[in-house]
C-alpha positions in Angstrom: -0.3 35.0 4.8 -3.6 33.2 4.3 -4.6 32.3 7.9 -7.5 30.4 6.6 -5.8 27.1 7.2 -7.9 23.9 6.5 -6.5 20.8 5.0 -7.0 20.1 1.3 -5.7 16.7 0.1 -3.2 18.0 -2.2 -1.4 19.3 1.0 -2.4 16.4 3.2 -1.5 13.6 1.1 1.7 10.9 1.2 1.9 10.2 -2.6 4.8 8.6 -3.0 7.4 10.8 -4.7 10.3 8.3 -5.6 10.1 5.4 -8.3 10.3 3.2 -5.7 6.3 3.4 -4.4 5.3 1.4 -7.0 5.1 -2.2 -7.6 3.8 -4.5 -11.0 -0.1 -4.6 -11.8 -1.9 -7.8 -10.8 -5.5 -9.3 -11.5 -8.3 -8.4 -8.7 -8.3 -12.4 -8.4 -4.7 -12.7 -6.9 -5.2 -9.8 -4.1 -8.7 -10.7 -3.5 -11.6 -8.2 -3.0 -10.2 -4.6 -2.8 -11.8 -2.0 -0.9 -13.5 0.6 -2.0 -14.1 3.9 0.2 -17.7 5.6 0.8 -17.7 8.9 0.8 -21.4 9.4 2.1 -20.1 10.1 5.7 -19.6 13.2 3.8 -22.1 13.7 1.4 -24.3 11.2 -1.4 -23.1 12.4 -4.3 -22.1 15.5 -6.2 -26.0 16.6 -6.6 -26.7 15.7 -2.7 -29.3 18.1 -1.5 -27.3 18.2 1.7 -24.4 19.6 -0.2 -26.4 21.9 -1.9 -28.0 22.7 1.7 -24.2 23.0 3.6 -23.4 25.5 0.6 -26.2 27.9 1.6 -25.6 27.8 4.9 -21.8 28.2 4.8 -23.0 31.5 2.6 -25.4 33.0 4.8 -23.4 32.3 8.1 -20.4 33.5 7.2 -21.7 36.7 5.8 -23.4 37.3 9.5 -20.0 36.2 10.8 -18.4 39.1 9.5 -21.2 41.7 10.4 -21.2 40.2 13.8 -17.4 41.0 14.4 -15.3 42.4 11.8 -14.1 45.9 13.4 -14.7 44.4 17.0 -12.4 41.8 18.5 -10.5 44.5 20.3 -13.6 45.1 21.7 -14.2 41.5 22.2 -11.0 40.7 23.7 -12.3 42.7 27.1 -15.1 40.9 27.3 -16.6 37.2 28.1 -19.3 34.8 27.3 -21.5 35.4 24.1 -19.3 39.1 23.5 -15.9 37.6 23.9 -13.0 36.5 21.9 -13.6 32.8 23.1 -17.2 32.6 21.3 -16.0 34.2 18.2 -13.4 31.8 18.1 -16.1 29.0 18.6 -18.4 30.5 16.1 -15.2 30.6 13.4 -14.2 26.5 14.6 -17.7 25.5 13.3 -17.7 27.4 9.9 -14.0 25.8 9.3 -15.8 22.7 10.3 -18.3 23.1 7.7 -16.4 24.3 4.6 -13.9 21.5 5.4 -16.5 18.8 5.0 -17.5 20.8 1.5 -14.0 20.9 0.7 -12.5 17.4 1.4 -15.8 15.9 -0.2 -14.7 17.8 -3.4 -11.2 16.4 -3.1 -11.8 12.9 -2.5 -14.6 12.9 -5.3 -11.5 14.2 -7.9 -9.1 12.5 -6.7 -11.3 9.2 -6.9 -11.3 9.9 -10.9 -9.0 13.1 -11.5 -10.1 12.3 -15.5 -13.8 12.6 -15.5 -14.4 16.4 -16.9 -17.7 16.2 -15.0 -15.6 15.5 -11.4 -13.4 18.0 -12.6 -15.9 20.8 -12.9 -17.4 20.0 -9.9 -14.3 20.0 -8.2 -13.3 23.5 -9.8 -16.5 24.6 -9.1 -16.5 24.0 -5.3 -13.2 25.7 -4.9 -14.2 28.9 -6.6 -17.1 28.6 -4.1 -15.2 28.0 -1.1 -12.8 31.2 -1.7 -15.8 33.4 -2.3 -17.2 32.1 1.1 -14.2 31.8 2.7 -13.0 35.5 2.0 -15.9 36.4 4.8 -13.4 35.0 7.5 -10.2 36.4 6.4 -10.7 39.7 8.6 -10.8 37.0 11.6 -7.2 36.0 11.6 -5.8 39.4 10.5 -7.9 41.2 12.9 -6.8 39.1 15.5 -2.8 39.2 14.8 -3.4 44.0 15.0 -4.4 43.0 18.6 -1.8 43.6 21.1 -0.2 41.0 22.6 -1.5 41.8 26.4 -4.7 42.7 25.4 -4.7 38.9 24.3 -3.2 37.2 27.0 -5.5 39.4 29.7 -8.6 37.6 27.2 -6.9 34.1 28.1 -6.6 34.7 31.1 -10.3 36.1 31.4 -12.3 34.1 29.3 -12.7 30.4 29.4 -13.1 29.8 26.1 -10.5 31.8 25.1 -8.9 30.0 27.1 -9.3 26.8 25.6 -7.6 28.6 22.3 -4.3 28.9 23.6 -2.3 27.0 21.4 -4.3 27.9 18.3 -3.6 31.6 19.1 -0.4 31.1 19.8 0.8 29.9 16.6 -1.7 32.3 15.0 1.1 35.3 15.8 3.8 33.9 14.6 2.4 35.1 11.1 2.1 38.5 12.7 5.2 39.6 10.9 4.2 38.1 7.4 1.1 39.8 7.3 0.0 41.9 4.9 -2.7 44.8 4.9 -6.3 43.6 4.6 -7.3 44.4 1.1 -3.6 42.8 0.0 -4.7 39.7 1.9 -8.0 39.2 0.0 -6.7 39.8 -3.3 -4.2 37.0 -2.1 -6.7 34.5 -1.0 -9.2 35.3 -4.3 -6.8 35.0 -6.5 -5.7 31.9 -5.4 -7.9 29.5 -7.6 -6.9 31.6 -10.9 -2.9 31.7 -9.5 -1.3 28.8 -8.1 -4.6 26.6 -7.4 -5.1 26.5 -11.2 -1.5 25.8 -12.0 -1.8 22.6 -9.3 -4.9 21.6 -11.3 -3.1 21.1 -15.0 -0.7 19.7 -13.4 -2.9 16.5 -12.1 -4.7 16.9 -14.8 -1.7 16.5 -17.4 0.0 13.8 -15.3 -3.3 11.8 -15.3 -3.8 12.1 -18.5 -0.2 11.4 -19.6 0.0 7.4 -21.6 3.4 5.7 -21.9 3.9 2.9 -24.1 5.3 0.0 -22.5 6.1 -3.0 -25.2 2.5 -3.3 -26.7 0.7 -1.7 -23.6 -0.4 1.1 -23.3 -0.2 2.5 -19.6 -0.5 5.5 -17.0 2.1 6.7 -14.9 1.4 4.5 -11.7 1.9 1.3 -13.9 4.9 2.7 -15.9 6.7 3.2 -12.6 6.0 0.0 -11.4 8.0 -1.7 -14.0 10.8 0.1 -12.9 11.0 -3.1 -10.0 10.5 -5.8 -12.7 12.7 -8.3 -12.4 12.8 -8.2 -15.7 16.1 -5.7 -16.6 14.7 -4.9 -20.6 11.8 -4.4 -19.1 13.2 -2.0 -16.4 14.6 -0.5 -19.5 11.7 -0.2 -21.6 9.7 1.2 -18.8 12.6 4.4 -17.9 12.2 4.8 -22.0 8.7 5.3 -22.0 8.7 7.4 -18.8 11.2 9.4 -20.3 10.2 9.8 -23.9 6.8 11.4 -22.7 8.1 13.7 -20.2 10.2 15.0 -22.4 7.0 15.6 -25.0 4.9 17.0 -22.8 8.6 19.0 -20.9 7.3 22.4 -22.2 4.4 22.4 -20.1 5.7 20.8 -17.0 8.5 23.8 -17.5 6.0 26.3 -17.8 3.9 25.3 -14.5 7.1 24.9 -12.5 8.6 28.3 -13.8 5.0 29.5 -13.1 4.7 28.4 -9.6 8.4 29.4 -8.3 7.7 33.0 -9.7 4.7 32.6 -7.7 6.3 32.1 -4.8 8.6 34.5 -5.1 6.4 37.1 -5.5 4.3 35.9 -2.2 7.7 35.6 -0.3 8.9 39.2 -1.1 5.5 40.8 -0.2 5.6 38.9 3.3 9.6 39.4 4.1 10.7 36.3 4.1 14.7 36.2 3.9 14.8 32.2 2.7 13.1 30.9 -0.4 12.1 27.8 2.0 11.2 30.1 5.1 7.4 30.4 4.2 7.4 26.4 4.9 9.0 26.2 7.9 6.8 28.6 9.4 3.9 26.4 8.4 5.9 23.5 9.8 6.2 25.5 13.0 9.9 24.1 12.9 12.9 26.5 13.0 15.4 26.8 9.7 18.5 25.7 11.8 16.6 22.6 12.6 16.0 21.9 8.8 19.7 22.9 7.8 21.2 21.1 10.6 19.2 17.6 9.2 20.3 18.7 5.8 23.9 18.8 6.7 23.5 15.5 8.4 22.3 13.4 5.4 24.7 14.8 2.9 27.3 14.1 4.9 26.1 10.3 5.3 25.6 9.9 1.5 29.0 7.6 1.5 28.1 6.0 4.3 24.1 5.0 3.7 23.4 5.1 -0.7 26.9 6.0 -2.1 27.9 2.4 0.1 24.2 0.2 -0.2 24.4 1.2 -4.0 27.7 -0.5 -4.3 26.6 -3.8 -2.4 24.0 -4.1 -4.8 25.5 -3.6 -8.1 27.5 -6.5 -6.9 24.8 -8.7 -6.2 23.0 -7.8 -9.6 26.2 -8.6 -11.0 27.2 -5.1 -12.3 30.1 -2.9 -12.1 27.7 0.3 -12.3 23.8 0.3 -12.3 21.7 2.3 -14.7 19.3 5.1 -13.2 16.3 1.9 -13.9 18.2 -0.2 -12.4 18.4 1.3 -9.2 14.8 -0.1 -7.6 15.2 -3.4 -9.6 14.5 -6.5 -7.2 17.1 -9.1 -5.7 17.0 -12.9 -7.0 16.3 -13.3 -3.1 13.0 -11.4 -3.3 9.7 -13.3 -3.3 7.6 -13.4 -6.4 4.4 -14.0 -5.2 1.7 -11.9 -4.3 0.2 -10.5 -0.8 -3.5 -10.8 -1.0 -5.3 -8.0 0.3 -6.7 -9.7 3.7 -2.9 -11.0 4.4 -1.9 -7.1 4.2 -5.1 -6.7 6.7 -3.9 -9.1 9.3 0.2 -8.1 8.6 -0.5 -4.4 9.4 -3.3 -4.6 12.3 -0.9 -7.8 14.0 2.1 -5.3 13.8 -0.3 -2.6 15.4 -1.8 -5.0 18.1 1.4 -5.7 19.5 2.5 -2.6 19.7 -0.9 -1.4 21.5 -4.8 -3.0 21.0 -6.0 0.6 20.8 -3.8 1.5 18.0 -4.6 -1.6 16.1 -8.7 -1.1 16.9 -8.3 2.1 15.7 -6.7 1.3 12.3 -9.4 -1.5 11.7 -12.1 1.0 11.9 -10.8 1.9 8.3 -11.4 -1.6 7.0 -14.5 -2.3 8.6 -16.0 1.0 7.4 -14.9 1.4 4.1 -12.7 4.6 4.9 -10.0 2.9 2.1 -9.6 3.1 -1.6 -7.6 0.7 -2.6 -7.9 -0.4 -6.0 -6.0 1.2 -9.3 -8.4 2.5 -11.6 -8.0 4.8 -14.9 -7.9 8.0 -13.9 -7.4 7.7 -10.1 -4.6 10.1 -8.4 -1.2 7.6 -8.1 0.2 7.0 -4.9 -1.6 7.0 -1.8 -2.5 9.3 1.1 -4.7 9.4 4.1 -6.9 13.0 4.4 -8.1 13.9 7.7 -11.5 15.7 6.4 -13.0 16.9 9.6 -12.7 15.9 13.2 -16.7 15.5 13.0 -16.2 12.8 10.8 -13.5 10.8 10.0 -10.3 10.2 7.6 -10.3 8.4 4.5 -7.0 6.4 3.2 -6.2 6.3 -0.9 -4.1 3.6 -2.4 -3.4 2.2 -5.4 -3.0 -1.5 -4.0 -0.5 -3.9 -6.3 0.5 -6.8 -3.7 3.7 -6.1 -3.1 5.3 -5.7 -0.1 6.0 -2.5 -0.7 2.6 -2.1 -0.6 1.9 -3.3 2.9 4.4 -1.2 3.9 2.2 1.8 2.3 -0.5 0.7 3.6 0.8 0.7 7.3 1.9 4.5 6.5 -0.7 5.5 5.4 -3.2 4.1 8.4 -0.5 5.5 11.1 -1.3 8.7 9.3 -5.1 7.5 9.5 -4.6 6.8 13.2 -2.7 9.8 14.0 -5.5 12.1 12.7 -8.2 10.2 14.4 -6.5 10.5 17.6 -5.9 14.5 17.1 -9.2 15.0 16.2 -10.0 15.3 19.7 -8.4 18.9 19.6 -10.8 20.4 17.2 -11.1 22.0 13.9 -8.6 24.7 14.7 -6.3 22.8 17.1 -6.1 19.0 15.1 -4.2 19.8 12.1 -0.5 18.6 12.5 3.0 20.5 10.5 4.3 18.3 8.1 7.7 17.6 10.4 5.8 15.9 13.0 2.7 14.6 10.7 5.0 12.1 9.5 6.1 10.7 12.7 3.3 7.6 13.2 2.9 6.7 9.6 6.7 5.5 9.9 6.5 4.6 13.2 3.5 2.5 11.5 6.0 1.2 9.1 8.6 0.1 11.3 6.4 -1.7 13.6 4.6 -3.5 10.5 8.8 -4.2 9.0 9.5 -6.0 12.7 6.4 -7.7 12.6 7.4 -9.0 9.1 10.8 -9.6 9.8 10.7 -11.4 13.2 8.4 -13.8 11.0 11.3 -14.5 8.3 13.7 -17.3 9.4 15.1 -17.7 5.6 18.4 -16.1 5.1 17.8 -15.0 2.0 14.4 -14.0 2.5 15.4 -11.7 5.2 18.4 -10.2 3.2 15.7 -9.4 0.7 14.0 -7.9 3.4 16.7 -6.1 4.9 17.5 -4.7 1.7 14.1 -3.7 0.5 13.5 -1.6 3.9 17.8 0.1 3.1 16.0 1.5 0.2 12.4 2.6 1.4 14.6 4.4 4.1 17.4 5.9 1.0 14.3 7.2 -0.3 12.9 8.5 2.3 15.8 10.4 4.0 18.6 10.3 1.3 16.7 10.9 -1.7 13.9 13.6 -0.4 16.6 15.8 0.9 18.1 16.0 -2.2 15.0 16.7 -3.3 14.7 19.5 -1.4 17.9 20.8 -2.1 16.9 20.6 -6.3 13.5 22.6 -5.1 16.7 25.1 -3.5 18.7 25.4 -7.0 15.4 26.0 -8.9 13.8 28.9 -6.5 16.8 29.8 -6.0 17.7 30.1 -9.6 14.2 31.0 -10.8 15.0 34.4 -9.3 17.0 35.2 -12.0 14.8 34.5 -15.0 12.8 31.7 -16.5 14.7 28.8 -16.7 14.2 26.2 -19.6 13.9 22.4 -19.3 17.4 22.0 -20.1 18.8 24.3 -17.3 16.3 22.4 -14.8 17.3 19.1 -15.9 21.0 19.8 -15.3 20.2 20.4 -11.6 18.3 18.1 -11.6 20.9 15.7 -12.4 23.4 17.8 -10.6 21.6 16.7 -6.8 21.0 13.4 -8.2 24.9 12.4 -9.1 25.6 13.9 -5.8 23.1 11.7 -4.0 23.1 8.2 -5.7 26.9 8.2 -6.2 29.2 6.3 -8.3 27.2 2.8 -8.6 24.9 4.6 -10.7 25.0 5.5 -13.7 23.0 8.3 -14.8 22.2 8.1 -18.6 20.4 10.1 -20.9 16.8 10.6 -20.5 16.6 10.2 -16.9 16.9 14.6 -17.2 13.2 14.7 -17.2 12.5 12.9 -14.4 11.7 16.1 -12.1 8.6 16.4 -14.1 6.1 14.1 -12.5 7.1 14.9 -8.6 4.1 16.2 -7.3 5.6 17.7 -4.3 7.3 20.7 -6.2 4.1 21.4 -7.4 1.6 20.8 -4.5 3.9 21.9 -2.0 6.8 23.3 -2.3 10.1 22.3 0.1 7.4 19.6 1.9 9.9 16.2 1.1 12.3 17.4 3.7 9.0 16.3 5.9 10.1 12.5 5.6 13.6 12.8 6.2 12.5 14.6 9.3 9.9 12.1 10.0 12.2 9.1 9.3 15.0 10.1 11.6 12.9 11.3 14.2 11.0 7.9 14.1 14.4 6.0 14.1 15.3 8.0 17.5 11.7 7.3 18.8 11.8 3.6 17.6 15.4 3.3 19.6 13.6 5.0 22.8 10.6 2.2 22.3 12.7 -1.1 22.4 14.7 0.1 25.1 11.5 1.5 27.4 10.0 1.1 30.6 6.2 0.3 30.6 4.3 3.3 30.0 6.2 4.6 26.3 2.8 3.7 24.4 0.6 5.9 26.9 3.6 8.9 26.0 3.4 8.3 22.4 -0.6 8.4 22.4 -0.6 11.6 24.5 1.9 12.9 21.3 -0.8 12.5 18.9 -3.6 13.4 20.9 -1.6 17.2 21.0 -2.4 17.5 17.4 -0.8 21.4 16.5 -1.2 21.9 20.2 2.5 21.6 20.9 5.9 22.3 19.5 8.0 19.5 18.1 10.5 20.2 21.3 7.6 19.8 24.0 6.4 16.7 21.8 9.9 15.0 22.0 10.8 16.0 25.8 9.1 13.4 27.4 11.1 10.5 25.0 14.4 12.9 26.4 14.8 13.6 22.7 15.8 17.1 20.9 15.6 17.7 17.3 17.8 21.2 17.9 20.3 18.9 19.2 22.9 18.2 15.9 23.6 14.5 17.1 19.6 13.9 17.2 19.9 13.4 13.7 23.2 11.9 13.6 21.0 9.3 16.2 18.6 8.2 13.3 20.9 8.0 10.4 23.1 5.5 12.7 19.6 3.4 12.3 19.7 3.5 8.4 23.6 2.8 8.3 23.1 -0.2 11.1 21.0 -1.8 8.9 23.7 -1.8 6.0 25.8 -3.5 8.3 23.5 -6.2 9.1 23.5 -6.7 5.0 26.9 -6.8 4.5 27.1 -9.7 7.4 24.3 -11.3 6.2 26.5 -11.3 2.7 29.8 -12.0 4.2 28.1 -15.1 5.5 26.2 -16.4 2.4 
């Protein structure tokens, strides 16, 4: 288990993993003057002598690190002040501080051009870098975990700035029984930037490089998806052709990684005893696997009553017996054409937040005014969008790739509750801020759904607001319906990984298998749609993460529910949430709203949400 736990964009990031996160390209002229971020709160540039300066002294101090207390914090743990536990743990908060700034430099720098070889090199180069420096602190956490559990909670008790470490240490044992001997856990942690970290390269580095030929344009994948909302149906059509014809030429390789990267796993899993090829994940989600399955069970079982059913009400208004697969995200004749400028997304998301709280909306307009965003699409930018928390010393940055669509503004109020969220646990520390997956999606939709009511308490058309409705149905299908089975394809393939390689065809046909399951019969899934797995970053990245939004989306519906039927004094409890950054288990973070994610009718709680909605649709429809 690598305890060395600092956030890395590819595991912090939202990027949107269903064809629905796109929308169609527009000229800079319609959406006005697009953002874009500075990274010098970090560092100049690639050459900075600053850089060049952190890397030196991240070297030399965490060499005297290790001298000054590998083979010691037994020792340590009986005594106080500059000999105890509670300074070493101090001493270890500011090197994570450090290499994280080096770190999330190096991502945002690729990630702002993932096709420049001279970004690329620099970004390879600082991660070889980082695991050579980093393996000085890898005795730290391991050392720690050998120490007996009284011995560590007399050094609490004892030491003040212990102490303080609590929560940190706390979660630190529960990898007590996945760790491995020291030397195992080094070669682990080395090998990690030749293993699975150069695996997750060529696979951005494929996928950014990938061109689909759209009609006589020639496009990259963030594009190519958009069409898939054209209103346009041929060109819905031409656009699934193109995605799928390249996929499938470039299937070999994107076989190969994912074969790769499950065997991987595998291996990592059966060295640390994990029983469930998705238990290594809930551990880092600090969330229990009955929790997970009992969600799992939930949305299954409401596939004919939230997509099998909104899938059917659509083909009908579309005028269709049975949809095609690129069909599925295709707009209604009720949906407005015209574009959202960029400063009308600015007021939309920051009105939505002021109401809810000033605080929360001066927080979010700290990213606008400071040029923490990237919003325009550029050759060779990642796709999608996410919001990296770099270091509490400094601040996040947000990444989008900014169209005008509503769909956008709803991205962009996800992506700044994520913003918000990690500003707000900053105050916790290096070591304490960082937030599992489950619960790190809870204000970027909570974000969302306050920026929707905003939006739709404005809309007095009838049709307008059925478009509405219906466009928020399917953010939400995607977001609970469609990442679970999601997750439950990332199950078949682990699971069936286990028993040899597994060729594109064999993966496509579970592929399709969750797919037919989860869509239902209003859509008809035709041939090339097979290959579609390929460009999901998620498997890749971070494997079993999508269950994360379902999670996040139901919770947020139970939390949303709580908020429009509270007392005064529900924002002040849902600040003091994010403040607690890792601090606090997802059961202490929900008492206070008298919510319980153990509980199996929690989740029945938010999928009511999603399903009421439909309802409102079909009376909207019954009276049209």
């Amino acid at each position: 288990m690598n305890a060395f736990r600092r956030s890395t964009p590819a595991h912090t990031n939202k990027v949107d993993s269903a064809e629905s996160a796109a929308s169609t390209t527009a000229p800079d002229d319609q959406l006005g003057n697009l953002p874009e971020w500075r990274l010098n709160d970090l560092y100049s540039g690639m050459d900075a002598p600053e850089l060049k300066a952190d890397l030196e002294r991240a070297t030399r101090e965490c060499e005297a690190f290790e001298t000054a207390w590998k083979g010691k914090l037994e020792a340590a743990a009986d005594e106080a002040g500059d000999k105890g536990i509670g300074a070493a743990l101090k001493q270890y908060e500011t090197l994570e501080e450090l290499l994280g700034r080096i770190v999330s430099f190096a991502g945002l720098t690729y990630f702002s051009d993932t096709s420049d070889p001279d970004v690329a090199k620099f970004y390879g180069d600082i991660q070889s870098r980082i695991t050579d420096i980093s393996s000085h602190l890898l005795f730290f956490t391991l050392e720690l975990n050998r120490i007996d559990d009284p011995v560590i909670d007399r050094a609490m008790k004892q030491d003040m700035d212990a102490g303080h470490y609590r929560p940190w240490l706390t979660d630190l044992r529960k990898d007590k029984p996945h760790q491995l001997e020291d030397r195992v856990e080094q070669l682990f942690h080395e090998k990690s930037v030749t293993g699975h970290g150069a695996w997750n390269r060529l696979f951005d580095e494929t996928m950014s490089a990938l061109r689909f030929q759209v009609g006589d344009e020639e496009l990259t994948l963030e594009p190519t998806l958009n069409k898939l909302q054209s209103a346009d149906g041929a060109e819905r059509k031409e656009a699934a052709t193109a995605l799928s014809g390249t996929f499938a030429d470039n299937i070999r390789t994107f076989t190969l990684i994912t074969n790769t990267l499950a065997k991987d796993k595998e291996i990592s899993d059966r060295w640390r005893s994990f029983k469930d090829i998705a238990d290594s994940r809930h551990l880092a989600n600090r969330v229990e696997r009955e929790v997970v399955d009992a969600l799992t069970d939930a949305v299954t079982e409401a596939y004919p009553r939230l997509s099998h059913r909104y899938y059917a009400m659509k083909a009908r208004w579309l005028g269709m017996d049975v949809m095609d697969y690129w069909d599925r995200n295709a707009p209604l004749p009720e949906t407005p054409k015209s574009l959202i400028p960029w400063e009308t997304a600015r007021e939309t998301v920051l009105s939505a937040y002021g109401d809810f709280d000033p605080q929360m909306a001066d927080i979010a307009s700290r990213f606008f005014d400071r040029n923490w965003i990237d919003a325009p699409v550029r050759p060779g930018k990642a796709p999608g969008a996410f919001s990296h928390p770099t270091v509490p010393s400094i601040h996040p940055y947000v990444l989008l790739n900014y169209m005008g669509r509503p769909r956008d503004v709803m991205t962009l109020a996800h992506e700044l509750g994520h913003g918000v969220h990690q500003v707000l646990a900053g105050e916790q520390g290096a070591l304490m801020a960082h937030t599992p997956l489950t619960l790190a999606e809870t204000a970027s939709v909570f974000g969302e759904m306050l920026t929707f009511r905003v939006l739709l308490d404005r809309t007095a058309d009838v049709r307008e607001r059925k478009a509405m409705l219906a466009q928020k149905v399917e953010d939400m299908i995607n977001t609970v319906v469609r990442q679970i089975a999601f997750y439950q394809f990332e199950r078949k393939v682990h699971t069936a990984r286990r028993e040899g390689e597994l060729t594109s065809d064999q993966i496509g046909e579970l592929w399709i298998s969750v797919q037919a399951e989860s869509l239902g019969p209003a859509i008809r899934i035709g041939d090339g749609y097979e290959t579609f797995w390929a460009y999901i970053p998620h498997f890749i990245h971070s494997p079993f993460y999508v269950y994360a939004y379902a999670f996040g989306d139901c919770l947020v519906n139970s939390l949303y529910a709580v908020y429009e039927n509270a007392d005064d004094g529900f924002q002040a409890r849902y600040f003091d949430m994010l403040r607690a950054g890792g601090t606090k288990h997802h059961s202490e973070l929900l008492a206070p709203f008298n919510l319980d994610a153990s509980d199996p009718a929690f989740w029945g709680r938010g999928l009511a949400m999603i399903e009421g909605l439909i309802d409102e649709l079909e009376a909207l429809d019954s009276s049209a």
